[in-house]
C-alpha positions as CSV (number, residue, x, y, z in Angstrom):
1,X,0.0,0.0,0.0
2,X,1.1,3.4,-0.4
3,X,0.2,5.2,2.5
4,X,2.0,3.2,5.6
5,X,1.0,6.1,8.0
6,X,-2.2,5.7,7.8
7,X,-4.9,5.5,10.6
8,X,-5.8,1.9,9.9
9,X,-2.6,1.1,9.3
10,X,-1.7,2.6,13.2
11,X,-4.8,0.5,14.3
12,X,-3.1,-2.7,12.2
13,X,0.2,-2.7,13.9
14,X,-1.2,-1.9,17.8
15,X,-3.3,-4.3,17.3
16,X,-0.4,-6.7,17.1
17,X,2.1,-4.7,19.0
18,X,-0.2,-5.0,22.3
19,X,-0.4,-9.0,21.0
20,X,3.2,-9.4,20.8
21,X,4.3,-7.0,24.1
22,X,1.8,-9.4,26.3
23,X,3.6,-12.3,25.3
24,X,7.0,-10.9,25.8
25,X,6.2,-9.6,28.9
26,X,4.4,-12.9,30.0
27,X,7.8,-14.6,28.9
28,X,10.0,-12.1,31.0
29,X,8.2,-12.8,34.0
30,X,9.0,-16.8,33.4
31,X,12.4,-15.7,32.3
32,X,12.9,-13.5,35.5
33,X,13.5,-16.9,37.5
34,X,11.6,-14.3,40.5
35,X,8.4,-15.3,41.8
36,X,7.3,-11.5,42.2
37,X,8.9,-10.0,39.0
38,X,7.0,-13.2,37.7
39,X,3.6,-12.3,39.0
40,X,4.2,-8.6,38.3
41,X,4.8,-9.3,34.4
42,X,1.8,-11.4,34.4
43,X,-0.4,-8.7,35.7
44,X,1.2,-6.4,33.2
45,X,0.6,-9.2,30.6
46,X,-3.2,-9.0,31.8
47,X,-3.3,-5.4,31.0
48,X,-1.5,-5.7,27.9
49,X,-4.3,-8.3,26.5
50,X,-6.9,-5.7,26.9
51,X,-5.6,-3.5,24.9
52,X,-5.0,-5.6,22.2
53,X,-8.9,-6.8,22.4
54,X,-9.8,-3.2,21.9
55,X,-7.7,-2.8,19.1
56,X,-8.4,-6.3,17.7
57,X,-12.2,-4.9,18.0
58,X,-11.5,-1.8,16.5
59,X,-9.4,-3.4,13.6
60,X,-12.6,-5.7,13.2
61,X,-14.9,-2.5,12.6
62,X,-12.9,-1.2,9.9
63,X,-13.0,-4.3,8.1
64,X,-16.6,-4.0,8.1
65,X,-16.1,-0.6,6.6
66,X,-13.7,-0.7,4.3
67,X,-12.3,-4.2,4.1
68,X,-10.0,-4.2,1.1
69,X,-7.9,-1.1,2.5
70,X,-7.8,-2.9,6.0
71,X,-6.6,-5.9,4.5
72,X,-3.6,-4.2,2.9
73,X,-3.1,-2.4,6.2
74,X,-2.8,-5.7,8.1
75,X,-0.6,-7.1,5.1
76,X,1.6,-4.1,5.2
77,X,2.0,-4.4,9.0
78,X,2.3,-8.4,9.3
79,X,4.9,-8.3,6.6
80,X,7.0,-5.4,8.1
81,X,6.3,-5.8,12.0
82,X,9.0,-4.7,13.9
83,X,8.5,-4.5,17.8
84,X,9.5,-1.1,19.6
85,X,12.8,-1.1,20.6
86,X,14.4,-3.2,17.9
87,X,17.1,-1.2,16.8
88,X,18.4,-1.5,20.4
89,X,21.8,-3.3,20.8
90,X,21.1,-6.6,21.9
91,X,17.6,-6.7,21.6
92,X,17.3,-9.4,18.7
93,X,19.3,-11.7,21.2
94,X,17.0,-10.7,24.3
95,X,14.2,-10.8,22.2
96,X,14.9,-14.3,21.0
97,X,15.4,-15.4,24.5
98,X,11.6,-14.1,25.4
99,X,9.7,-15.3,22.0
């Protein structure tokens, strides 16, 4: 698509940014080897899931509206997802370790 800036294309890639940051976070807590930083993370993880339902939602209403652009939105995103953060040093490695 031309226009990777879009609104639905910002809708696209929370929607499986909020996906992607409860699993990692979920991960780090089992990762943490710490019962606390473990149950902490989880909690987080929690939170993190309800956002991505009320993207998922809201990425579900704009397929009712205008289903062709949203399916090149969530192609666009899909094919170029990159998490925040990842031109961090290191973080391909510490990602890795919490996929």
């Amino acid at each position: 698509s031309d226009n990777r800036h879009s609104m639905l294309h910002s809708v696209a890639y929370v929607a499986f940014q909020e996906l992607a940051t409860r699993v990692s976070h979920r991960n780090t807590g089992h990762q943490s080897g710490d019962p606390v930083c473990d149950r902490m993370l989880a909690r987080i993880a929690t939170d993190e899931n309800l956002h991505m339902v009320f993207y998922r939602n809201l990425l579900g209403a704009a397929f009712e509206l205008a289903p062709d652009l949203t399916m090149q939105a969530v192609r666009d995103v899909v094919v170029n997802f990159r998490m925040p953060g990842h031109g961090m040093p290191g973080f391909e490695r510490a990602a890795a370790q919490m996929a």
